[in-house]
Backbone as a ProteinNet text record, in pm:
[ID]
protein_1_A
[PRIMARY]
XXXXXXXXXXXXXXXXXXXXXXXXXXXXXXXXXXXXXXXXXXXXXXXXXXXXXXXXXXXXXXXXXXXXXXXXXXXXXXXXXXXXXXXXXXXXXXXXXXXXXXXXXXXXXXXXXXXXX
[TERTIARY]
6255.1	6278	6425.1	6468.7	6647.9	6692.9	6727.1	6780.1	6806	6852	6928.5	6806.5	6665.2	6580.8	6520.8	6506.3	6450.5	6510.5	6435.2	6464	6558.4	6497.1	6624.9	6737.5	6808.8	6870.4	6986.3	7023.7	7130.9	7110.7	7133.8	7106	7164.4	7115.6	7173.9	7190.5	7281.9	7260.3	7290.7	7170.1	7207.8	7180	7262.3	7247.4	7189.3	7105.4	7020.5	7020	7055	6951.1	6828.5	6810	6669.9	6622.9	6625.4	6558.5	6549.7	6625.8	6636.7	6537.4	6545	6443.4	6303.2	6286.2	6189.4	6097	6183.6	6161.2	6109.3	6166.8	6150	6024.2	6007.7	5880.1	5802.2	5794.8	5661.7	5618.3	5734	5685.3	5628.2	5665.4	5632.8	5471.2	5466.8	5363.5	5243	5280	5166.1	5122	5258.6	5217.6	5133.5	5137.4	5108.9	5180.3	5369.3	5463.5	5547.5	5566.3	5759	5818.2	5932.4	6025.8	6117.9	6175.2	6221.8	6198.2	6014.2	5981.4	5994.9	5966.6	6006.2	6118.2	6227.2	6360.9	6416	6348.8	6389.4	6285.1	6196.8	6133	6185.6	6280.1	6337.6	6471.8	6517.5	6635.7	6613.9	6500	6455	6390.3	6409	6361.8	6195.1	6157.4	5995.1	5982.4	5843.2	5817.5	5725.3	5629.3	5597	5440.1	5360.3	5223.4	5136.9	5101.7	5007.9	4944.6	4898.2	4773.6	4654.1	4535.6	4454	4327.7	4256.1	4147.6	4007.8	3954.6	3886.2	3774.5	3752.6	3670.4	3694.1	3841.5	3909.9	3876.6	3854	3866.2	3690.4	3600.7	3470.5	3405.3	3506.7	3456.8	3506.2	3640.7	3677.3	3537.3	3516	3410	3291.3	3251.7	3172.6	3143.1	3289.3	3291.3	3340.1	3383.5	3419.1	3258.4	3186	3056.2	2993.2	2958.1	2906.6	2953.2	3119	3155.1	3092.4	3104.5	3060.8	2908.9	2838.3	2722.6	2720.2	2770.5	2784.2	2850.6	2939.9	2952	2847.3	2759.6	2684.5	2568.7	2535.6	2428.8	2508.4	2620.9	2666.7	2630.2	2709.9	2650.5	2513.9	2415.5	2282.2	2228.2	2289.2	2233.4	2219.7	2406.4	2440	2322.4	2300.4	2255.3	2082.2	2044.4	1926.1	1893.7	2015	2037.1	1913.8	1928	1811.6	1900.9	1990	2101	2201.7	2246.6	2401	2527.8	2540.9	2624.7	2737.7	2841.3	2949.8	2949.8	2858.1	2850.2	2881.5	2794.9	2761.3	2907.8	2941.5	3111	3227.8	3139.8	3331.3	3336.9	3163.9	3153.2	3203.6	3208.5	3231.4	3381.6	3444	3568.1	3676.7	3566.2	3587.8	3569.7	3503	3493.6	3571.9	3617.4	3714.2	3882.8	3880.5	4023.8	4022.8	3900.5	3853.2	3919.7	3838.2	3916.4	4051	4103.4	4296.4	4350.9	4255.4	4304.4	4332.1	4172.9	4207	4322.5	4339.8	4438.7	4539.3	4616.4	4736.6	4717.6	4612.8	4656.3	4693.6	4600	4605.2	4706.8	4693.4	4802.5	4913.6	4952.4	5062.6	5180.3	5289.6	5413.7	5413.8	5490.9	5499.6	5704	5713.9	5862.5	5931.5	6011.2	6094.2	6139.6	6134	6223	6320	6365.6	6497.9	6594.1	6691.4	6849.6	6960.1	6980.2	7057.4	7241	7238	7380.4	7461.3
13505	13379.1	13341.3	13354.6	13243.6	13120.7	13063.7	12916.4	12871	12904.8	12874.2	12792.1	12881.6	12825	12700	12682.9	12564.5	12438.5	12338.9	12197.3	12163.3	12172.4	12086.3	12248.6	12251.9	12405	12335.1	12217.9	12163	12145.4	12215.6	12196.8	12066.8	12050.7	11949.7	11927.6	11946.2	11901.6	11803.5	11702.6	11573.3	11599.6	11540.4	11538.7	11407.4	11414.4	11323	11305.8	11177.5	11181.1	11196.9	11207.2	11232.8	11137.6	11060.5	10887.3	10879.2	10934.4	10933.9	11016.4	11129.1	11251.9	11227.3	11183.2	11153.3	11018.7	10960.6	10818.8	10924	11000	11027.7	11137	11207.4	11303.7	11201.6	11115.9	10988.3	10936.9	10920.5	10843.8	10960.3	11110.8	11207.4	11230.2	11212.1	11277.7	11136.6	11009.6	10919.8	10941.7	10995	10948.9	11117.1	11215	11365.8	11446.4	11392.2	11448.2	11523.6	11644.6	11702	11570	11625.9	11502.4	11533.1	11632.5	11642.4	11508	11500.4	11427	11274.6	11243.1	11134.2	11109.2	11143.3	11110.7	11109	11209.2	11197	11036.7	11057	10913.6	10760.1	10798.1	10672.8	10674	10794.3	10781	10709.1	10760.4	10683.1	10567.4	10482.9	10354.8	10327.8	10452	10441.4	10439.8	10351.6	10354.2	10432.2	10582.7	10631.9	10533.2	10564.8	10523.4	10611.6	10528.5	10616	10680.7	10787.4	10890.2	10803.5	10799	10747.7	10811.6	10757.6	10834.4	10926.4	10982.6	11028.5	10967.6	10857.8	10769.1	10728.1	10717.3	10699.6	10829.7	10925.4	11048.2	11101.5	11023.7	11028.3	10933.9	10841.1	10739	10841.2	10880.5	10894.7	11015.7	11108.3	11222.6	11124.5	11079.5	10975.6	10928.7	10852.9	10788.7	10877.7	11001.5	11109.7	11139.8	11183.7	11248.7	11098.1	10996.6	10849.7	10923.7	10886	10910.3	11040	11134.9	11252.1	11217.6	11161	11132.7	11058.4	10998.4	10870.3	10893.1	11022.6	11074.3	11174.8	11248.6	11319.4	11250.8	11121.7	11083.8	10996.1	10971.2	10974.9	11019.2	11206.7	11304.6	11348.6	11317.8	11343.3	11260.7	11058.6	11010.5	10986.6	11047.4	11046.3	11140.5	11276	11351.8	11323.8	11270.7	11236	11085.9	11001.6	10892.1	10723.3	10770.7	10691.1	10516.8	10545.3	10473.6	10399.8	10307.3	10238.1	10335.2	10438.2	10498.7	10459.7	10348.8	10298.3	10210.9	10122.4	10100.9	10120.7	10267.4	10339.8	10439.6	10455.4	10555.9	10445.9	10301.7	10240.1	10171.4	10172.6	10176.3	10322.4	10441.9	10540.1	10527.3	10477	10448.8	10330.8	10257.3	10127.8	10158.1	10293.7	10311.6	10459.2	10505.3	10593.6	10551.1	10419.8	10337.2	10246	10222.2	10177.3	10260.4	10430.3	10516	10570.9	10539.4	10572.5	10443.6	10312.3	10214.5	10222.3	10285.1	10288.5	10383.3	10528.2	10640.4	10567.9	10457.7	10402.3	10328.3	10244.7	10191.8	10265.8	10322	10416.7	10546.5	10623.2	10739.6	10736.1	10682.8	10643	10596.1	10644.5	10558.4	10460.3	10318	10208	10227.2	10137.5	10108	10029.8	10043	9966.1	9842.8	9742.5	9627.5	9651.1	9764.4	9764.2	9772.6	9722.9	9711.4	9787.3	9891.9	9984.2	9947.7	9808.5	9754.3	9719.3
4630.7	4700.9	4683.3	4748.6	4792.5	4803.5	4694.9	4652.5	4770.8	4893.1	4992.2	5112.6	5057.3	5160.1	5120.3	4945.3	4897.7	4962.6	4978.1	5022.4	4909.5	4759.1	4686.4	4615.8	4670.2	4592.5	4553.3	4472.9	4364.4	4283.2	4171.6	4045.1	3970.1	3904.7	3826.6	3660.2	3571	3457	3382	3309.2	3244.9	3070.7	2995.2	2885.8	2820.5	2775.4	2723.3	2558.3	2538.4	2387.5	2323.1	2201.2	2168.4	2186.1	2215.8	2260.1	2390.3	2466.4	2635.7	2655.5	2577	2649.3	2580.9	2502.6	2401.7	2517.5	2552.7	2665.3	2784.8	2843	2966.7	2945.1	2860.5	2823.4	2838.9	2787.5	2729.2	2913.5	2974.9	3151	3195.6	3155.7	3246.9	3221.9	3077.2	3035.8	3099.8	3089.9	3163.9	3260.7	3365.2	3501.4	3518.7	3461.7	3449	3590.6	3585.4	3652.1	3570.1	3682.7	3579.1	3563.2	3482.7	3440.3	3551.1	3646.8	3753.6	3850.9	3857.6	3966.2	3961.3	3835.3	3764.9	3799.9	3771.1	3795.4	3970.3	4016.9	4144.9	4255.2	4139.9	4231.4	4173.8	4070.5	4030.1	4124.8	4148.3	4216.9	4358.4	4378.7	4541	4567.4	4439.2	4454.5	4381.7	4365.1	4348.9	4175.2	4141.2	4027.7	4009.3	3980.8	3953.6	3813.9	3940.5	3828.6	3719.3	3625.3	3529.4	3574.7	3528.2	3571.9	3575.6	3635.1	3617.6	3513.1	3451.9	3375.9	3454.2	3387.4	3439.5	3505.5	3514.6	3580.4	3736.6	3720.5	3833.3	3987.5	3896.4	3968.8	3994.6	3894.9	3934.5	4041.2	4077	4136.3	4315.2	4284.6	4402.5	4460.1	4377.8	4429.6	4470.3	4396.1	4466.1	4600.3	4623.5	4743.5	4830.5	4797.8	4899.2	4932.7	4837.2	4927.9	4956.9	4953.7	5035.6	5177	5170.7	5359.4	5415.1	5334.3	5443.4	5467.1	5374.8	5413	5484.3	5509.9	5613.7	5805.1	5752.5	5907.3	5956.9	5842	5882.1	5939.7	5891.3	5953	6103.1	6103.7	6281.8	6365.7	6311.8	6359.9	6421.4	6326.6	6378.8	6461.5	6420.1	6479.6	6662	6647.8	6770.6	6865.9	6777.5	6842.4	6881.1	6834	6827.3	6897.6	6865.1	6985.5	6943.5	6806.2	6785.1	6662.9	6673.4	6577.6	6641.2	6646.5	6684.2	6612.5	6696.6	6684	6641	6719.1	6733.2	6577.7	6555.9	6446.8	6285.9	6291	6210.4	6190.5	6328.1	6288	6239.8	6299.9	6219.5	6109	6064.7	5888.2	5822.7	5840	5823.5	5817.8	5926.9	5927.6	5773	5780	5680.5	5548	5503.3	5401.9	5368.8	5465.4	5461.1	5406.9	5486.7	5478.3	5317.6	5240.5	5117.2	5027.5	5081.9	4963.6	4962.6	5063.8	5090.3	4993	5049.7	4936	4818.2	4787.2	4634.5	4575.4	4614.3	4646.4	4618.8	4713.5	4699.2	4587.5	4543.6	4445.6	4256.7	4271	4132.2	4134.8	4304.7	4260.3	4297.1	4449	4513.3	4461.7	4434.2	4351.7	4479.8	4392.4	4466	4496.7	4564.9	4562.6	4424.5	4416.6	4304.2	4326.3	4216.9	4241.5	4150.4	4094.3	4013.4	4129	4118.5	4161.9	4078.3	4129	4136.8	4094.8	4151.4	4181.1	4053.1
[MASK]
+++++++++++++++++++++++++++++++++++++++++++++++++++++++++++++++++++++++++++++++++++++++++++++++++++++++++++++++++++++

């Protein structure tokens, strides 16, 4: 592979203290990012969130199989014609847009209110 094709091909080197790096291991290791990514999402304004626990991530399987269950019975109902279709797909819809919610809230880095200036 050829440095030339990578998106980021500039290297960079910072020297850190044992307190700086000791600091920046500790954000990397919360949010469960390189310390690369960390830094590059501070550079861009973003604060980088904690990892969430494993609960967080049982809930989402969860509500991932709810929706598919929930479009599958669309699916059938449509086909079978015995259901408020329209209904039934834009609850499917509403609880699809629930779990992007939650997504943004727990994994999504947010923007920064640090000032740079």
């Amino acid at each position: 592979m050829k440095i030339e094709n990578r998106k980021r091909n500039i290297p960079i080197r910072v020297w850190l203290s044992k307190s700086e790096n000791a600091e920046l291991s500790r954000k990397a290791k919360i949010t469960g990012l390189p310390k690369s990514t960390v830094i590059r999402l501070l550079i861009n304004n973003y604060e980088p969130k904690e990892k969430p626990d494993e609960r967080f991530y049982e809930t989402m399987r969860l509500l991932s199989a709810i929706g598919n269950n929930i479009n599958q019975l669309a699916v059938k109902a449509n086909t079978l014609g015995f259901i408020d279709t329209p209904m039934l797909k834009a609850e499917a819809l509403r609880w699809h847009k629930f779990q992007a919610d939650i997504e943004a809230v727990f994994l999504r880095p947010g923007e920064s209110n640090l000032k740079w200036q």
